[in-house]
C-alpha positions as a printed Julia matrix, in Angstrom:
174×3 Matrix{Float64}:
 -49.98  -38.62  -31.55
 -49.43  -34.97  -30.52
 -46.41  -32.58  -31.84
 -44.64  -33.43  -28.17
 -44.59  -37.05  -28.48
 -43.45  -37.38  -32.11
 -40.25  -39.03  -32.34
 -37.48  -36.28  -33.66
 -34.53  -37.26  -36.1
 -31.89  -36.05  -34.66
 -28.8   -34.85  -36.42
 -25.51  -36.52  -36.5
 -23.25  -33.9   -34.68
 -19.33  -34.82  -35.6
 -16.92  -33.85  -33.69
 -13.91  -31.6   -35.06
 -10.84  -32.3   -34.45
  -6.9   -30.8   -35.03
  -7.46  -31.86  -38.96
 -10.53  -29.53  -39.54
  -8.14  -27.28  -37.2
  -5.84  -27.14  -40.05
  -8.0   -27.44  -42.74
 -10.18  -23.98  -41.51
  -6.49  -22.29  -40.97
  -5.64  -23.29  -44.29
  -8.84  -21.37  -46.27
  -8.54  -18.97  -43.84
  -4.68  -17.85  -44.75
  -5.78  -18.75  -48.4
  -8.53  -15.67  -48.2
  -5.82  -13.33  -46.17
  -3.18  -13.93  -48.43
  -5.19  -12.81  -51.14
  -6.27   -9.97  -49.41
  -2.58   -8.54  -48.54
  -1.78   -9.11  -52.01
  -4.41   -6.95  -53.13
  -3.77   -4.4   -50.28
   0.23   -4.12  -50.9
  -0.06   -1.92  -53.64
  -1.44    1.13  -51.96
   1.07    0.96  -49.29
   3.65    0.68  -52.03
   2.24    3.79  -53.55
   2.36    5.83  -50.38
   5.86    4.74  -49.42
   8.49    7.6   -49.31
  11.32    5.42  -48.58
  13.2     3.83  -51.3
  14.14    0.82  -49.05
  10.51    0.35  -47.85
   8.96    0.63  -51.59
  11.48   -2.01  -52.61
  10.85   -4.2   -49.48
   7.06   -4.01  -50.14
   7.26   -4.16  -53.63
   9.16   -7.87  -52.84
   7.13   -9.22  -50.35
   3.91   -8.47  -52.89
   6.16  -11.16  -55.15
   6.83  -13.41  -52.2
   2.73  -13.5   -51.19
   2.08  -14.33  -54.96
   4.71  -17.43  -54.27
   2.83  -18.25  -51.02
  -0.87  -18.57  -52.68
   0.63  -20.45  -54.94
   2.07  -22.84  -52.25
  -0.95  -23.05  -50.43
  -2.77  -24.23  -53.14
  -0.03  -27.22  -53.59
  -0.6   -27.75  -49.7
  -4.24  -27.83  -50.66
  -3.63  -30.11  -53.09
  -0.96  -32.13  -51.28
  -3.81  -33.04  -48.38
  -6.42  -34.37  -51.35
  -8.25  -30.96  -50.8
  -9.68  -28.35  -53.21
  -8.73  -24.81  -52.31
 -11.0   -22.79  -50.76
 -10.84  -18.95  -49.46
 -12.89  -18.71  -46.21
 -13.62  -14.88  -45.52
 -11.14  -13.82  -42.13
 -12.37  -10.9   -40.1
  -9.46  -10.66  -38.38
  -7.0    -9.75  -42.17
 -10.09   -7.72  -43.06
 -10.05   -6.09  -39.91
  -6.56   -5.47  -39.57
  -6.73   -4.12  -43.87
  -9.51   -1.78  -42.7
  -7.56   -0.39  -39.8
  -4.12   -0.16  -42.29
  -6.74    1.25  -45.44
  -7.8     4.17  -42.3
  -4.46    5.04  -41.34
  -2.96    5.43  -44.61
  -6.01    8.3   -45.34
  -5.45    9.6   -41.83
  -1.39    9.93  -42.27
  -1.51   10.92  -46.26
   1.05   13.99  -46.7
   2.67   13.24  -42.96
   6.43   12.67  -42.36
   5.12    9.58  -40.15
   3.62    8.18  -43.53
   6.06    5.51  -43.65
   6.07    4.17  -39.81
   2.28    3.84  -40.49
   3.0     1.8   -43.65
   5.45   -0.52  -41.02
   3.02   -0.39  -37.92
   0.34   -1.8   -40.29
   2.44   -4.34  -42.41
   3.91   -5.41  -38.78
   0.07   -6.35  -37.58
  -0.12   -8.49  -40.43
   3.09  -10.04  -40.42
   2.5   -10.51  -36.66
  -0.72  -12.32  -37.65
   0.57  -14.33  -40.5
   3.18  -15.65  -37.81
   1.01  -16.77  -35.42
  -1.28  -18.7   -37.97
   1.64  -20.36  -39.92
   3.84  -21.28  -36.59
   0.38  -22.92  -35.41
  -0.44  -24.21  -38.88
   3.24  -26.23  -39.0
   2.7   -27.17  -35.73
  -0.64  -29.48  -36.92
   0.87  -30.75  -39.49
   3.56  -31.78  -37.88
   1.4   -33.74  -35.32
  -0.95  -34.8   -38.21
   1.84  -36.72  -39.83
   1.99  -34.18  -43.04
   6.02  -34.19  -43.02
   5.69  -32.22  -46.59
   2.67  -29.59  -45.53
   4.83  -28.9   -42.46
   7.93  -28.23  -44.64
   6.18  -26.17  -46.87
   4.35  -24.28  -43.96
   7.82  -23.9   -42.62
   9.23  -22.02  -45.66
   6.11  -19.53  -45.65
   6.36  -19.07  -42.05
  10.18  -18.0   -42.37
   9.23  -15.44  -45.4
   6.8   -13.58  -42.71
   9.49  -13.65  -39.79
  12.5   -12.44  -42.42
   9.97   -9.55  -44.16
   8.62   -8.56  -39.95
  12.48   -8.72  -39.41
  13.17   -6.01  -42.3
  10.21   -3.86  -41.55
  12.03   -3.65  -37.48
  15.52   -3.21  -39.36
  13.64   -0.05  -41.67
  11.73    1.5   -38.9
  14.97    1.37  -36.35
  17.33    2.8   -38.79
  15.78    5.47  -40.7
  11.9     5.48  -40.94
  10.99    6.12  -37.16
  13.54    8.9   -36.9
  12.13   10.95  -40.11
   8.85   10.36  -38.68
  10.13   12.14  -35.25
């Protein structure tokens, strides 16, 4: 029998489906979560505002309170948790990590600071609106609640950045 005619084991492809959907989202807001909270204290440092300090300074606290939720939504789905590296946080980090060196010393300092927490709340939105939105469909009444209350924390602190930049930080940086 020749290499052409020998029978080949062939490997079991499975097909994914909305629960490995949610399950990839899941380690993949896991690893960016963990990433913005490590990133939040350099933009805290190069804040000028008081009101944006303080506003970072309390979202760092409420993205400690989200890992920790994950992990129970982890947990709540019979699931270890797992980080799975995002290009797209790291991506948008990198970009935030150049501006801030680009705009040290500069009255725009602070809209940077927004512009680049705004990418990532804008990011964190999409993935937790879609995340609730499988769960939901999955049957996971309590992972969807949770989701929910995460997903509300990064609309209110996007919400407060918009509030900061329209009264006061866009107009210094003019």
């Amino acid at each position: 029998m020749d290499k052409a005619s020998k029978p080949t084991a062939k490997a079991e492809t499975r097909i994914m489906d909305l629960s490995d959907l949610l399950d990839h989202a899941l380690k993949d807001m896991y690893y960016a979560e963990k990433k913005i909270y490590k990133s939040l204290p350099k933009m805290i440092r190069a804040a000028q505002d008081p009101a944006l300090k303080e506003g970072l300074s309390a979202h760092r606290d409420e993205t400690s309170q989200q890992i920790e939720m994950l992990e129970e939504i982890f947990t709540a789905l019979g699931k270890r948790a797992k980080a799975e590296k995002c290009d797209a946080i790291d991506g948008i980090l990198d970009e935030s990590a150049s501006l801030l060196e680009d705009f040290k010393g500069s009255a725009a300092i602070d809209a940077t600071i927004i512009f680049s927490a705004q990418a990532v709340e804008h990011y964190e939105i999409t993935r937790y609106g879609s995340m609730q939105a499988y769960a939901k469909v999955l049957g996971h009444t309590e992972v969807a609640k949770m989701l929910g209350q995460i997903l509300d924390q990064e609309k209110t602190a996007d919400e407060t950045l918009t509030e900061l930049a329209q009264t006061s930080v866009n107009a210094a940086a003019a």
